[in-house]
N, C-alpha and C positions, 0 to 999 in steps of 0.2 A: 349258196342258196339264200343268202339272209336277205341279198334285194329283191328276191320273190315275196318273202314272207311276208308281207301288206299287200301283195296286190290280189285285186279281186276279178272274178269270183273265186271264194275260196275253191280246191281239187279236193274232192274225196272219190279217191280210186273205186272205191267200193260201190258208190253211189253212179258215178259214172259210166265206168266199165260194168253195168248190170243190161243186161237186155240186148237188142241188138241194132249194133253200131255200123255202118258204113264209111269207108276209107278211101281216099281216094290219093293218090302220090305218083312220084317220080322218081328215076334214079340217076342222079348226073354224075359223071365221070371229074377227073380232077380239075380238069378245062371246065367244068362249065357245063359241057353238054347233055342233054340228055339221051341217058341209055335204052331205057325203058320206063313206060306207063305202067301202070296196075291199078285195081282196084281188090277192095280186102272187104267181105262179110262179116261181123263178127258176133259170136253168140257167147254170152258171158253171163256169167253165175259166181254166186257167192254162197258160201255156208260158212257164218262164223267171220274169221279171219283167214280162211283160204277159200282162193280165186281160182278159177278156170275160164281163156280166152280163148278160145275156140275159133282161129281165124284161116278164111278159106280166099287165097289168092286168085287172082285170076290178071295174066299180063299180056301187054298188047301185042307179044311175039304170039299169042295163042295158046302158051302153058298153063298148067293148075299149079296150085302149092298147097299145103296145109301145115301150121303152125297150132299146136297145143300148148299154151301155155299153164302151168300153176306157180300160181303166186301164196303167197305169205305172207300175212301183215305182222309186222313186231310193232313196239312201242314205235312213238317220237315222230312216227310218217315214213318209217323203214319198212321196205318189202322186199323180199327175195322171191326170185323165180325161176324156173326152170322148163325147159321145151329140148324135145330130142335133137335139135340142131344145134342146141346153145351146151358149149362146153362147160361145164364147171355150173355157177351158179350165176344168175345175174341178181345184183345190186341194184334196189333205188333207194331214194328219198325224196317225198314230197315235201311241200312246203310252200303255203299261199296258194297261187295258182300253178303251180310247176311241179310237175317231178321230174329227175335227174335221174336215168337209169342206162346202166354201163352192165357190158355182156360182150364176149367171144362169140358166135356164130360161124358153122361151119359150111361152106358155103360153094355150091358145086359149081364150078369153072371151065370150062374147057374139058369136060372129062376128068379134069379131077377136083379136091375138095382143100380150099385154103380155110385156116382158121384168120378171122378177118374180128379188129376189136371194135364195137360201134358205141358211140357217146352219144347217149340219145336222149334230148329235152324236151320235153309235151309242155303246152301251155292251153290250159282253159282259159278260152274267149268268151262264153255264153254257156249257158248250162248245155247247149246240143252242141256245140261246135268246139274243137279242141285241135291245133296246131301241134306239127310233130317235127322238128330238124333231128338229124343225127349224120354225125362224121363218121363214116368211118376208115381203119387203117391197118396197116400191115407193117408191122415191126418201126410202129410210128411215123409212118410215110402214108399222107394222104393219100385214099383210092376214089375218094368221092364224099356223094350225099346223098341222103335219101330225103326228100320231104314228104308230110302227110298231111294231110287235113282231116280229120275224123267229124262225121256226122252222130248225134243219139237220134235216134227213131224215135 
């Protein structure tokens, strides 16, 4: 994280993720390809040091989804979170314009549900616009990537 930490604009999760944000992404396969489009609403609140992101999927097969998240803020630019898809807990750390946040998500397939690990790096471009890659893997064998681009309102 330390060649994030100069670069600007500074990320305050808190500040950012407040109000409501528009997403817009992709999900490419390990070739390359893309799988699916989507777009994500998101309605986000803060009291204190804990977070609630509140995001509402909508993808270009014609499915919904709904993703709750609550976050956690510790010292340092540490956050933990949790959402009823995400196994365990997930991990980040900001730092500069970046945060670094890694999480298990369980993920319906074919009918059934693989625990998939995602590495997921955000980058604040502009105070409304914010950059998202994340890998992720299956018993550390690439299955893809997802990218995002987040709008603030």
């Amino acid at each position: 994280m330390t060649a994030c930490a100069e670069e600007r604009p500074v990320l305050e999760l808190r500040d950012y993720f407040n109000g409501t944000l528009d997403a817009y992404g992709i999900f490419t396969d390990r070739s390359g390809q893309v799988v699916k489009r989507f777009t994500v609403v998101m309605q986000c609140s803060w009291q204190g040091d804990q977070g609630v992101l509140d995001e509402a999927f909508s993808y270009s097969d014609g499915t919904q989804q709904r993703r709750v998240w609550r976050l956690q803020r510790h010292g340092d630019g540490r956050y933990t979170g949790q959402a009823d898809d995400v196994v365990g807990t997930a991990e980040g750390q900001q730092s500069g314009n970046a945060f670094h946040w890694t999480y298990t998500l369980a993920l319906p397939v074919d009918g059934r549900v693989i625990e998939v690990q995602f590495d997921d790096w955000m980058y604040l471009m502009t105070d409304k616009v914010m950059l998202n890659k994340a890998a992720m893997r299956k018993w550390g064998v690439g299955l893809g990537e997802v990218t995002l681009s987040f709008v603030k309102r």
